[in-house]
Each structure stands twice: as C-alpha cells, then as structure tokens.
N, C-alpha and C positions, 0 to 999 in steps of 0.2 A: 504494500500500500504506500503510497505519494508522504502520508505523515510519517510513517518506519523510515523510511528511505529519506527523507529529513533528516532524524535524529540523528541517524547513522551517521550521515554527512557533515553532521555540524559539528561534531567532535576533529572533523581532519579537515576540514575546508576550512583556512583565512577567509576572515572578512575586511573588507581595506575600512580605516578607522574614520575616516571621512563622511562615513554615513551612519555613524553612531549620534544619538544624539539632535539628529533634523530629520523631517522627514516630507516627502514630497506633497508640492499641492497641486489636486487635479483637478480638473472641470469634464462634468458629463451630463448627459443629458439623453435619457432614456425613457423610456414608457412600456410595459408588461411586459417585462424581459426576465429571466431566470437569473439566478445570484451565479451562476457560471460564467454565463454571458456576459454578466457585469466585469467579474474576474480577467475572461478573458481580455474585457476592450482595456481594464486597468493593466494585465501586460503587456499587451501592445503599444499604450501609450506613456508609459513610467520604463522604472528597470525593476518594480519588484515583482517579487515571483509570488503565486499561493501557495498551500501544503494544507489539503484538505483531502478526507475520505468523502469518494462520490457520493457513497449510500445517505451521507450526511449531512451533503447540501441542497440533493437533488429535489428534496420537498418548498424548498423557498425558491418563487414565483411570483411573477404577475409584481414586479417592482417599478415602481416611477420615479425616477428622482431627476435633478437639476440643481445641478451645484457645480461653481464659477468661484476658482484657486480655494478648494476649499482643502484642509488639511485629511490627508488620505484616512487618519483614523477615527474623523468624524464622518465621512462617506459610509465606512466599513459599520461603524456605530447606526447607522439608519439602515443601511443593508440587514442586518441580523437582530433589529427590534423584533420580539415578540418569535422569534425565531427558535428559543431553546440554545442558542449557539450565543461563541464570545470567539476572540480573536488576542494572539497580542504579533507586535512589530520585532523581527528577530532580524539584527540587519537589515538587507532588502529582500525577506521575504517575511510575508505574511502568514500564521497559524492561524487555523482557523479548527476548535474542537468545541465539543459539548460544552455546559456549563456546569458549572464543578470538578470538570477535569483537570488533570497539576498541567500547567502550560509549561511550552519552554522559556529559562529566564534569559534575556540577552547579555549574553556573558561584556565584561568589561574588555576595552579597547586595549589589546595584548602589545607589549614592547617589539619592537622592531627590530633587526641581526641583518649584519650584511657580512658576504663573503665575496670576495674574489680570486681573480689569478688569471693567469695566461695557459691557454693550448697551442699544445706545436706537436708535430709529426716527430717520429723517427730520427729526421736529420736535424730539429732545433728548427726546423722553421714555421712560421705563426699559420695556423687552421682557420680562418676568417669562415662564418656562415655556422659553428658548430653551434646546435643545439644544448643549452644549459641547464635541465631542469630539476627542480625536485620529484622527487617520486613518488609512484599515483597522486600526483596534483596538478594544476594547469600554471601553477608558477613558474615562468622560467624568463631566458634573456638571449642573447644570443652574441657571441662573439663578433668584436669588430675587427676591422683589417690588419691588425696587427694581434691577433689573438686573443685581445684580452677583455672580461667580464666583470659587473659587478653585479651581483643580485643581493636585493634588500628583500627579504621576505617576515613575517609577523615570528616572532618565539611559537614554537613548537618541536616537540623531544621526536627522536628521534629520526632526524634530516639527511635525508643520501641523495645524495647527488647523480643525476645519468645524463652523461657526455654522449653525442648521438651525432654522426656525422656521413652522408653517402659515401661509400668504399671503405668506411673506417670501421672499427670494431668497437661496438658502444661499450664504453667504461664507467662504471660506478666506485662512487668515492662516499663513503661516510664522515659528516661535517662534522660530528662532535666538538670541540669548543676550539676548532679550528678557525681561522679567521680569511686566512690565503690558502687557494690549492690550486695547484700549479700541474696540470696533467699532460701528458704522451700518448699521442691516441697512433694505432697501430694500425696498419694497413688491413682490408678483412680480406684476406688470402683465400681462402677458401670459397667465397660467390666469384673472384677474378677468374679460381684455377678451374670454374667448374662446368664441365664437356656437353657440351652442344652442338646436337648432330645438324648437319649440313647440305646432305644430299649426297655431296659427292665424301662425305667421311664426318670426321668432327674435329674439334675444335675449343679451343679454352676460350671461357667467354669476353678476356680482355685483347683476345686478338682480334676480335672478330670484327667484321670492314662492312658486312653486308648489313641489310636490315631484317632482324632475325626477333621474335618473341620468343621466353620460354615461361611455361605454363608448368611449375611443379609441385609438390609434394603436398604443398598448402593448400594454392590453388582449387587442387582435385579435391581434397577431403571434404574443404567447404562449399563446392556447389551444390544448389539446393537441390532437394528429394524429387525422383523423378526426372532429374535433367538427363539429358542425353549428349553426347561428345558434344556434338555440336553449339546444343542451347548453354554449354557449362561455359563458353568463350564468350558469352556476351558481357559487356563492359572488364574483364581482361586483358585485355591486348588493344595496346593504342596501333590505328590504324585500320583494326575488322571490325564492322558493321554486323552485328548477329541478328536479324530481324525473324520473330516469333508472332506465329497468327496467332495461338492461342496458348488456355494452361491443358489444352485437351493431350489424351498421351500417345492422340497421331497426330499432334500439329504437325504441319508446315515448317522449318525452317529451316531460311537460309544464312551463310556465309558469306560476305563480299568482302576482298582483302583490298585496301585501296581504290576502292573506289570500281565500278561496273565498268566491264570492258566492252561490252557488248548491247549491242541496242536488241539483235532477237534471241542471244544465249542465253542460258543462267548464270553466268559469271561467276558460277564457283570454283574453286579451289580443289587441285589433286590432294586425297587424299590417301596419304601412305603410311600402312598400318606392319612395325616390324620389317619396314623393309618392301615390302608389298603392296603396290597400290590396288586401291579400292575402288574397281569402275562401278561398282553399284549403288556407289554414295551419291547422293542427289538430295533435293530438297522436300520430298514428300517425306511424310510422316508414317506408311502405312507400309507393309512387309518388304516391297520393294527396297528400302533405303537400310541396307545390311549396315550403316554407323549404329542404326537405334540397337542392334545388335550388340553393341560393346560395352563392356562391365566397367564401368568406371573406377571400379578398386581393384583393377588390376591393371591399372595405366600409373607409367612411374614417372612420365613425362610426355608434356605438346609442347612441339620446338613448331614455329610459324613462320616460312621463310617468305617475305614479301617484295622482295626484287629482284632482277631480272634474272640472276648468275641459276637462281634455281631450274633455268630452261638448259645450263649446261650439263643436265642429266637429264631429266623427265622432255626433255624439249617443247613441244609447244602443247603438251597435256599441263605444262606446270606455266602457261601465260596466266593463269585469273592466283596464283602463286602456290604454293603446296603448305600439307599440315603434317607434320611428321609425328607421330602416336608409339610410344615406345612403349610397350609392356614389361609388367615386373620380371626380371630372372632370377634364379639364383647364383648364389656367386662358388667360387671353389675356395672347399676347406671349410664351410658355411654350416652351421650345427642345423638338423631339419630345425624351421620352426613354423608355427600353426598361427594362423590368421583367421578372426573369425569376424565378420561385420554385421549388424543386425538394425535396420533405421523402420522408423513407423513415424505416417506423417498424417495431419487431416487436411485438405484442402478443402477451402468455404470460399464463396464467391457474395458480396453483396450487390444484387442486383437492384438494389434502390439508385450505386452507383448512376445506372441509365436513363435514369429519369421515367418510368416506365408510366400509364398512367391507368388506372382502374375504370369502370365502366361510365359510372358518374362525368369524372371528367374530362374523357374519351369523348362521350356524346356532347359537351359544353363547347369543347373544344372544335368537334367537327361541324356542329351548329353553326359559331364564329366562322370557320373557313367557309363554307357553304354562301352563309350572307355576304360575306364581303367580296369572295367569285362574284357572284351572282350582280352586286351591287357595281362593282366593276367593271363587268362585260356591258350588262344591260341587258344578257338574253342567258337563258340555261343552255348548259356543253353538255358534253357526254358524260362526265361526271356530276354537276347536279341535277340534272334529270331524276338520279337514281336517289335521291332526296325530294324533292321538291315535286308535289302533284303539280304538275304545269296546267294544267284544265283549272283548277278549283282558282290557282294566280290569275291566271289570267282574268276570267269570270270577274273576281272580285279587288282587281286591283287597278287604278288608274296610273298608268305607265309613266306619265308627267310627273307625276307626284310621289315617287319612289325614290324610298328611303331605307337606311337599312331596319329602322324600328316596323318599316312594314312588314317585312317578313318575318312575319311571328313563327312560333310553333304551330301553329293549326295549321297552315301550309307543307310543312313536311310529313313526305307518306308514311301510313301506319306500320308498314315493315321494311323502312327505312334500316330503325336500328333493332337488334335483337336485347331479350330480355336475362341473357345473361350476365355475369359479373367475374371472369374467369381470372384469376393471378395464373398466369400461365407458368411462369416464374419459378413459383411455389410447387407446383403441379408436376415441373419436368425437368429440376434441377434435385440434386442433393451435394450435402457434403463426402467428397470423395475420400477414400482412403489410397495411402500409398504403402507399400511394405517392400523392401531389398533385406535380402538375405545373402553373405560372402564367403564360402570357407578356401579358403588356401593353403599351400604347405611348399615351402621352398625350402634348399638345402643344398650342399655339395661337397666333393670330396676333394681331395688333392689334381686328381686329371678331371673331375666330371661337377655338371651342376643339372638343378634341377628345380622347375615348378606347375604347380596344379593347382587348379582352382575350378568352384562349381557356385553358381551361381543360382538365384530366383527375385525376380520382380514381379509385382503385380500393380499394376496401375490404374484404379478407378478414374474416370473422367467425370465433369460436374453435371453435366447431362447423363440423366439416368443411361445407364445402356454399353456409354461408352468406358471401354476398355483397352487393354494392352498387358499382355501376360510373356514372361519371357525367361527363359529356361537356357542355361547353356556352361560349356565346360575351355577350359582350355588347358596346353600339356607344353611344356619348352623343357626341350635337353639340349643343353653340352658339353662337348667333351673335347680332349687334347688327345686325335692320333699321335701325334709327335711334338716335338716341342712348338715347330713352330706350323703345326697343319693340324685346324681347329675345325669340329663339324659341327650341325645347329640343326636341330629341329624343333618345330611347331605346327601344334595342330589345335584348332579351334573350330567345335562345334554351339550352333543356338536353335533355340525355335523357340519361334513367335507366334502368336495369336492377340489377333485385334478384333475390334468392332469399331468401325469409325462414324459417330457421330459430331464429326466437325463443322458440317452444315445447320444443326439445330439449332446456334446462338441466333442467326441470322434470321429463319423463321420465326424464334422464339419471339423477336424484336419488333415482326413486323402483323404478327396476331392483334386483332382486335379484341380488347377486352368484356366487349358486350355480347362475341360468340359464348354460347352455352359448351362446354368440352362433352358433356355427356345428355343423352336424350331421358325423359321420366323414367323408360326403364333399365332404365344402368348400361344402357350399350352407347358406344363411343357415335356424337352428334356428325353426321355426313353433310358438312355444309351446301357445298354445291363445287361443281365443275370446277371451277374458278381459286375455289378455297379449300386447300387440304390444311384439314383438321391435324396439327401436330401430332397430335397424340397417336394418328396413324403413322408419319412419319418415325415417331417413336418407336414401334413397333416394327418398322420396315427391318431388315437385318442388311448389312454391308461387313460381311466377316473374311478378315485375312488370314490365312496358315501360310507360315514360310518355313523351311529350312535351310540351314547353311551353315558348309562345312568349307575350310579352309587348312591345307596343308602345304609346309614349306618345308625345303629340305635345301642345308647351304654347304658351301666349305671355302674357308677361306685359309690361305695359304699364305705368309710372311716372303716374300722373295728372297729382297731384302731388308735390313730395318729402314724402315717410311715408305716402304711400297709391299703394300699386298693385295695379293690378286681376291678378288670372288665371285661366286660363280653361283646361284641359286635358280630353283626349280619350285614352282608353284604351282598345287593345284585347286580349284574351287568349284563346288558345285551347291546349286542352289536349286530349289523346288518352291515357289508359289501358288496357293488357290486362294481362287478367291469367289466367295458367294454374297451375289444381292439379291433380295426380293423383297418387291414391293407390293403392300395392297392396294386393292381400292380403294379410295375414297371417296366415291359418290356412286350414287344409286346405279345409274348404267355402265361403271366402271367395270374394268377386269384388274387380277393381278397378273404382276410378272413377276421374273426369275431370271438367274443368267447366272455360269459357272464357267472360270474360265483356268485353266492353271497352265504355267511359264514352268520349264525345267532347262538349266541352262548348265554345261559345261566350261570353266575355263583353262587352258595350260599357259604357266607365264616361264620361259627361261631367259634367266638374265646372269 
C-alpha cells in the first residue's frame, strides 16, 4: 500500500531543509469532483506528493471549492470536513489516514556532510562524466573535466558511495567519517573482450568497425511471457523497428532493421539460427513462421548485424540485414548441470480502453449523425433511408423550413434500431493465461560436450478461442576428433498447434451494441446477410498443426592458427495443416470447410 511504502521510504530518503517549515499556496477551483481528483490536480500543480490508502478516500465526493493563494493545509482542512479523515505535512508530501491514527511526525531538519575527491583511470588521468552517487538513493553529482567532485548530502549512517562510469568497472567506496576519497576506476575488461559472432566468424566486441547489436543473457530472461524471438527485440536494439499487431499468440510481426528497403517486399531480415539460416521465418504468426518455434531459454545470444559487410557471406538474402540466434552448448570438462524454468502469467485486456459504447448511446449517437447527414444534404442517401420513413417526412414536413429540431424521433422507422443491449466485449473476450515450462541439462568432458533440453508453452489468446500450444526438444554435441578437427551436431524438433482468432478485435469493434447476441430461445441471433453475428465467427475454427525438425551436422578443421576451414550439412523438414470452417450465419446461408497441408523438404550444404 502507497502509506507502507511511505514509511518505509522516509526513514532513507533526504529531504532538502528548505521546505521544512513553509508551505505552499495554491489556488483551485473545482465543483463535484472526488478528493482524488482534487489530489491529483494538487500534484500536478505544486511539488507535493499524497500517501493515502485508496479504500480510504475513495468515499469523499461530490467537493466544491475555490480558493485563491490559499495555504495548502487549509484547502486539505475543507477537503476532509466531516470526512472521518485528518492529514499532516511531512516535507513535501502529504499523509492522509483515519482519525485517531498515530501520524507520521516531521522529523527535524538533519545537519548536512560533504565529501569529495578526484577520479582518474589507471594511468592518473582525470575520468570527467563519472557518475557519483550514494546508494539506493537519487543523491548524486557528477565529475567535472578535471575529475573532480563535491557532494553535500543531509547526515545519514551508513553512506557508500558507487562510482559508475561506461567501459569502466563500477566501484564502491564506504564514506564512514571520511571527508576526501580519491578513487581508480578500472577498465571493464570483460564486456570489451566479449565475442560477437559476425557472419563471417567472431570477434571481440572492442574491435568491432561494423554496426553490430548484441542481445544477451539479460536481455532474454526478461522478455515478457509469451514473447517470441522476434517480438522479444522490440525496443532492444537501436536501429530495429519491431512492429506487433497484436497480444494474440498468432500475431503478426515484423522486423525492419534500418529502415524498409523495399516498396513491394517485406523487408525482413535473414534469419540464422546456429549457423543455419531460416527461410521459413516471415512475419505471420501462425504455423508457417518456424521462429515462433524457438525456446527462448535456450538462446544464449542475438548478435544483429545491420550493415552492408553482412552480404559478404549471406549475399543478397542478408540486404534487409541478418539476426544471428546462438543457442546454449555445453562446454568441455563442464560438470552435467540441470536447468529447470517454470513462468505463469494472466493477460487482461481493458476494453473501456476503446471507447466502446453501449446500446443507449449507440442509438443517441447514431440519431445525431442521421440528422445532421440529413440536414446537410437536404435529401436522404443510401444510408438514411435505412433510418428515416421518407413517406411519413415528406407528408408532414415543409422542406423550407427544415431544421435539425424537425427531425424528431417519430420520423425514424420502427426497426430502424434493434432492442438489444449487447457488451460484446464482455461476451467474447477473457482473461488469458500463459504457462512455459524449460528443462535442460548441459555438461562435458575433457574431448566432448553436450546439451538437451525439452520444452512446453501454452498460450491463451484474449479472445475466447484463440490459442497457440507448443511442444518441442532440442540435442547439440561436440567433440574433439583431434586436437585440432572438431565435429558438431544438432538437432531440433517442435510442434505446434494454433487456433487463430486474430480477426475478432476488428469485428468485435465494429458490432452494434443494440444487436440482441442470442434469440428468446437461447440459440445464437442470425442477423441478416449483411451482418455476421460474432458469436458465429467465434465458433468458426481456423486451426494450424505444424511440425519441424531441423538437423545439422559440421566439422571444422584449424589449418592453420587464424584460418579454419568448415564445412556443414543441413537438413529440414516441415509438415503443415491447416483446417477452417465456417458456419452460416443467416437463414439461407450454407457452411464451408477447406483442408489444406504443405510438406516441405530442405538440404542446405555449406
């Protein structure tokens, strides 16, 4: 709760002494407005904060006031008349609890400590831009071009200092009744030295010339539930555009690395997975697009290469630029060890977000547009007609004299609009669930290594219906024939099953809320020709089964030291079905059906 998370904070947060002692004067001006709203426009227009439980204020309502520089704790004092509630001023925030509660006291204006000193690298020369701050707190300063710092901050026990600077290796100092600290910040050797595959090989990250992203260890673990390689790049890597249709779990999306190259392509990006590339990567969502196939906790690295040098291998499959996806191995001499990952997630959508609008005023609203068409033309089109008896207008209205108050209600036809009230919304949406489950097992010997891993996802979509289920394994060995002639293999199987309701937002948006969903007796309402009834669309099936198996086999050979040859062999095969049928939805309707399945071989030798 907002009061806990106060308390907590105001034992380690400074407060600057300057606003002990005065306190702001505001002017407002408001009529039946809630003591939240009040709140809110008070921080918006001051610097102080609330620290109030909702449960607690949410009953005081319907407030008028007007008040011009008036002192903020007589405002507050008319806000919570008769209210059961008191307040007091704790620096610049305001408590707000019952009456008789112990409040908090505003502790006294605490002595002030200052410490400084100089940062220099390794060689003794000054670090200008280093970050200076105290820990977990927002106090800090920042070195000037000659190294050096002063921060004044309020008395408080137990003060450490973190030195934080790009390339450098953050250092922490404890200030204890230290007055000068004068620190060495160290080069961080290890993001400099650390190998980024390239296409044509790899590479330490501080050599590197090209323009290269890498996406790792972090990265992956915190993309959100549900993501897939692809949707996990979005805001990641400066430079790629990740654009997502939806949170459905056959969205749509795509990849653009610098910008679209093409006016009729898709402008995506080669994707090469272990060395392999992935002609079946694309931007659907649905069995087709073997990425949504890949376990995210089993990827140990996305290197991104976004200029031109990457066509010096992939040639002009790598123009829109390539995404290099290195999966986990194990290493040699590596003791087995077991990896188990378990996530569970709810996704909720609120659909008030859209402004949706209910039957009532639906029909206010289409009334309004009807008349003012109407009043504008001067004659009924093809869409007021289907409102407006024109016989009964014309009869009883002098055309001269038309106005929009002439067109009353009693002009528009009696099955104009219908007598239901549907949240459609409510009707054909739920809160989805997500569940990934990960086990692994890596390890290796003196000449050999090894890993394995099994996987399961299941992915609820927020439209009833829609799904996405995904099962799959993968197996990497290698070994050392000789010292210097290493072999590699991998194999990864998946299968997938979807149901793609990705069309339904669309529908759902453009239903009328005064169609009835169901007829008296409980069977789903058949509009007419013109208007399918979602709820049939709901029940329509559009279901994908895929399979896909993927097997590489390598051997690379040292020549000499800095040139080694290699040579790999790929094989892949995939299998596709896919079933849709759809019902009727009107009286002299029929249904259909349609089955179609893809089985595809590929051989890749490189």
């Amino acid at each position: 709760m907002r009061l806990l998370a106060f308390f907590l904070l105001l034992s380690v947060v400074p407060v600057s002494a300057s606003v002990f002692g005065q306190y702001a004067k505001v002017s407002l001006r408001v009529e039946n407005v809630s003591l939240e709203k009040v709140m809110d426009i008070l921080e918006r227009s001051t610097d102080y904060r609330f620290v109030y439980q909702n449960s607690q204020v949410e009953s005081v309502r319907d407030l008028t006031l007007n008040f011009k520089d008036t002192d903020i704790r007589d405002v507050m004092k008319e806000c919570l008349k008769g209210s059961g509630l008191t307040f007091n001023v704790v620096g610049m925030n305001v408590v707000i609890v019952p009456l008789g509660e112990k409040q908090p006291v505003q502790q006294d204006v605490k002595k002030e400590k200052q410490v400084k000193g100089r940062v220099t690298d390794k060689g003794g020369l000054p670090v200008p831009g280093v970050s200076v701050l105290i820990d977990s707190t927002t106090i800090g300063v920042v070195t000037d071009i000659d190294g050096n710092y002063v921060l004044t901050y309020p008395e408080m026990k137990n003060v450490r200092l973190r030195f934080s600077f790009i390339g450098m290796q953050t250092k922490y100092v404890v200030v204890g009744n230290k007055t000068v600290i004068n620190v060495i910040l160290e080069e961080e050797i290890n993001r400099l030295d650390e190998v980024v595959a390239v296409g044509y090989g790899t590479t330490k990250a501080k050599d590197m010339t090209g323009a290269v992203s890498r996406l790792g260890k972090k990265e992956i673990e915190t993309a959100p539930m549900g993501a897939s390689i692809q949707s996990m790049l979005q805001g990641r890597a400066p430079g790629v555009n990740v654009m997502i249709s939806s949170a459905s779990p056959t969205s749509p999306v795509s990849v653009i690395i610098r910008g679209s190259s093409s006016l009729s392509g898709d402008s995506q990006p080669l994707w090469v997975i272990d060395g392999v590339p992935e002609y079946s990567a694309g931007t659907s969502g649905n069995i087709s697009n073997t990425l949504y196939n890949l376990n995210l906790t089993d990827v140990e690295t996305i290197d991104i290469l976004k200029d031109a040098s990457a066509t010096a291998i992939y040639g002009s499959r790598a123009a829109n630029g390539v995404v290099l996806v290195t999966t986990k191995r194990g290493k040699k001499g590596m003791k087995p060890t077991l990896e188990f990952s378990a996530r569970y997630g709810i996704q909720t959508m609120n659909a008030n977000d859209f402004g949706v609008l209910n039957a009532e005023e639906y029909i206010a609203l289409s009334k309004a547009a009807v008349r003012a068409s109407f009043f504008t033309r001067g004659s009924l089109d093809y869409f007021t007609r289907k409102y407006i008896d024109e016989t009964k207008f014309n009869a009883s209205t002098n055309h001269s004299q038309f106005d929009l108050e002439t067109l009353t209600d009693d002009f528009f036809l009696k099955d104009a609009y219908y007598d239901g009230d549907t949240d459609w919304w409510d009707l054909m949406t739920h809160n989805a669930a997500t569940q990934e489950y990960s086990l692994g097992i890596r390890g290796g010997s003196k000449e050999s290594s090894y890993s394995a891993s099994f996987f399961y996802k299941d992915q609820k979509g927020i439209v009833k219906g829609g799904s996405s289920k995904l099962l799959g394994g993968s197996f990497n060995f290698d070994a050392s024939i000789r010292e210097v002639i290493r072999f590699k293999l991998g194999l990864r199987a998946t299968s997938r099953v979807t149901n793609d309701k990705d069309d339904m937002i669309s529908t759902i948006l453009d239903m009328r809320p005064d169609y009835p969903a169901y007829l008296e007796d409980g069977s789903i309402n058949m509009i007419s020709y013109y208007v399918e009834n979602p709820l049939f669309t709901l029940k329509n099936t559009d279901e994908g089964k895929g399979k896909d198996f993927t097997g590489s086999l390598g051997l690379e050979w040292d020549i000499i030291p800095g040139l080694t040859l290699r040579t790999n062999g790929t094989l892949k095969y995939g299998i596709n079905k896919t079933l849709t049928y759809k019902r009727k939805y009107y009286d002299d309707g029929t249904s259909s059906s349609s089955v179609a399945k893809n089985e595809n071989y590929t051989y890749v030798m490189g």
